[in-house]
C-alpha positions in Angstrom: 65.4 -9.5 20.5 68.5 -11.5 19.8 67.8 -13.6 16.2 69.1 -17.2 16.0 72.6 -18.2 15.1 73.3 -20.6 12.2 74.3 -23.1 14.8 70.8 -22.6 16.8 69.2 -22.8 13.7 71.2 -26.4 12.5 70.7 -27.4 16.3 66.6 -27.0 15.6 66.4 -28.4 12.3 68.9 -31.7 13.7 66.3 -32.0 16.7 63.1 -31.7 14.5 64.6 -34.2 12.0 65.5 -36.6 14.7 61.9 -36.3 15.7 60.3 -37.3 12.5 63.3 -40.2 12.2 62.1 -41.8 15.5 58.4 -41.3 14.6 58.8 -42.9 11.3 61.1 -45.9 13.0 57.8 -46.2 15.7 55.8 -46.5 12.4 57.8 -49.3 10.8 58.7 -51.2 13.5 54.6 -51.1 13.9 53.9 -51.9 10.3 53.1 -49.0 9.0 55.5 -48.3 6.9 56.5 -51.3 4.2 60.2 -50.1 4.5 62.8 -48.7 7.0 63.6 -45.0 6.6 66.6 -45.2 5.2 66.9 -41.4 3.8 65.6 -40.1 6.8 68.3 -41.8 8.8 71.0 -40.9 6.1 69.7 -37.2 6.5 69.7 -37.3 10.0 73.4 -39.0 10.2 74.5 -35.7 7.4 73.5 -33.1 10.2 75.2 -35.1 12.8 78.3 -35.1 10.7 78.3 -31.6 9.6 77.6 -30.1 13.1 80.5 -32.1 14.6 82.8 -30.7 12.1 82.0 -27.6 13.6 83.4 -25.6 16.4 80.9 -25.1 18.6 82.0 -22.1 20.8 79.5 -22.1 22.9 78.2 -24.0 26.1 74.6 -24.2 25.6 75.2 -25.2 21.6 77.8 -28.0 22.6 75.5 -29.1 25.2 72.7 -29.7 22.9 74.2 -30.6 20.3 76.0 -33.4 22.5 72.6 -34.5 24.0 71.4 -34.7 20.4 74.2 -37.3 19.3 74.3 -39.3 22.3 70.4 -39.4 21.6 70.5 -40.5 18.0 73.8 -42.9 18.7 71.7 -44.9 21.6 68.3 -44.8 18.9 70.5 -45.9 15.9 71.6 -48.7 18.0 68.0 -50.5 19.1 66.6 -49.9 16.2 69.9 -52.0 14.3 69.1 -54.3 16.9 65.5 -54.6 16.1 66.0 -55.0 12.7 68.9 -57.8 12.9 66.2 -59.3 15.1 63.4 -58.9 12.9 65.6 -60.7 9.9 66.6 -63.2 11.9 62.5 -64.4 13.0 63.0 -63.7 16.4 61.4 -61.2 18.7 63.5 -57.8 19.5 63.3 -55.2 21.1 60.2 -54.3 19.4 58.3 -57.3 19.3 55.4 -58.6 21.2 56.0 -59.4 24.6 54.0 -62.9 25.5 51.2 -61.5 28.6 52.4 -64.0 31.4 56.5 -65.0 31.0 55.7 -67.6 34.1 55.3 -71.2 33.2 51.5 -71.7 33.8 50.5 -73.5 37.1 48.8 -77.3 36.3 44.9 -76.6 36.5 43.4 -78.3 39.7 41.4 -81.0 39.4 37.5 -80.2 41.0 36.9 -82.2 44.1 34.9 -84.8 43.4 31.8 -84.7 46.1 30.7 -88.1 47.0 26.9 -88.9 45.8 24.0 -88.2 47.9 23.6 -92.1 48.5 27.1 -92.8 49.2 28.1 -92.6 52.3 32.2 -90.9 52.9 
C-alpha cells in the first residue's frame, strides 16, 4: 500500500485545521466563545503560507491544496465582514435575520354588525 507523502500529509493536517477554524468561528459568532480565534486563524494562515511556498508537482496535491486556499480566502473574508459588522452595532452576515422583512399590512378593523333592534 502506497504511504502518504509529506505534502498529503500537510494537505490533511491544513484541511483538519481549517475544520476546527470554521467550527470555532461558528462558535463565536454564536457566543460561545468570549473571543475570536485568533491563533487558530494565525495557524491556519502558517500552513497556507508554507504549502504555497512549495512546489506542488502533482495534480491532485495542487488541486486540493488550491480548493483549500480559495476555501479559507472566501471564509477569512465573511467572517472580517462579520466582525467589522459586529463592532460597528449592526447586523452582519451572522446576525439575526428579523422573521417577516415585509412592512406589516394595517390590521382590519371588525365589521361592526348592526344591533338586533336596529334596523340596516
Amino acid at each position: 500500500m502506497n504511504e502518504p507523502t509529506s505534502v498529503e500529509r500537510e494537505l490533511t493536517i491544513l484541511e483538519s485545521e481549517l475544520r476546527r477554524l470554521e467550527a470555532e468561528y461558528n462558535q463565536y459568532f454564536a457566543g460561545r466563545l468570549p473571543r475570536p480565534p485568533v491563533e487558530t486563524r494565525r495557524r491556519v494562515t502558517g500552513l497556507v503560507r508554507q504549502l504555497d511556498r512549495q512546489r506542488l508537482s502533482n495534480y491532485a496535491e495542487r488541486f486540493r491544496f488550491s480548493t483549500l486556499q480559495s476555501r479559507f480566502q472566501k471564509s477569512i473574508e465573511l467572517w472580517d465582514r462579520g466582525l467589522r459588522a459586529r463592532e460597528e452595532g449592526r447586523p452582519g452576515p451572522f446576525g439575526a435575520r428579523p422573521a417577516a422583512t415585509a412592512t406589516p399590512s394595517p390590521r382590519r378593523q371588525p365589521e361592526s354588525k348592526p344591533d338586533e333592534g336596529e334596523k340596516p
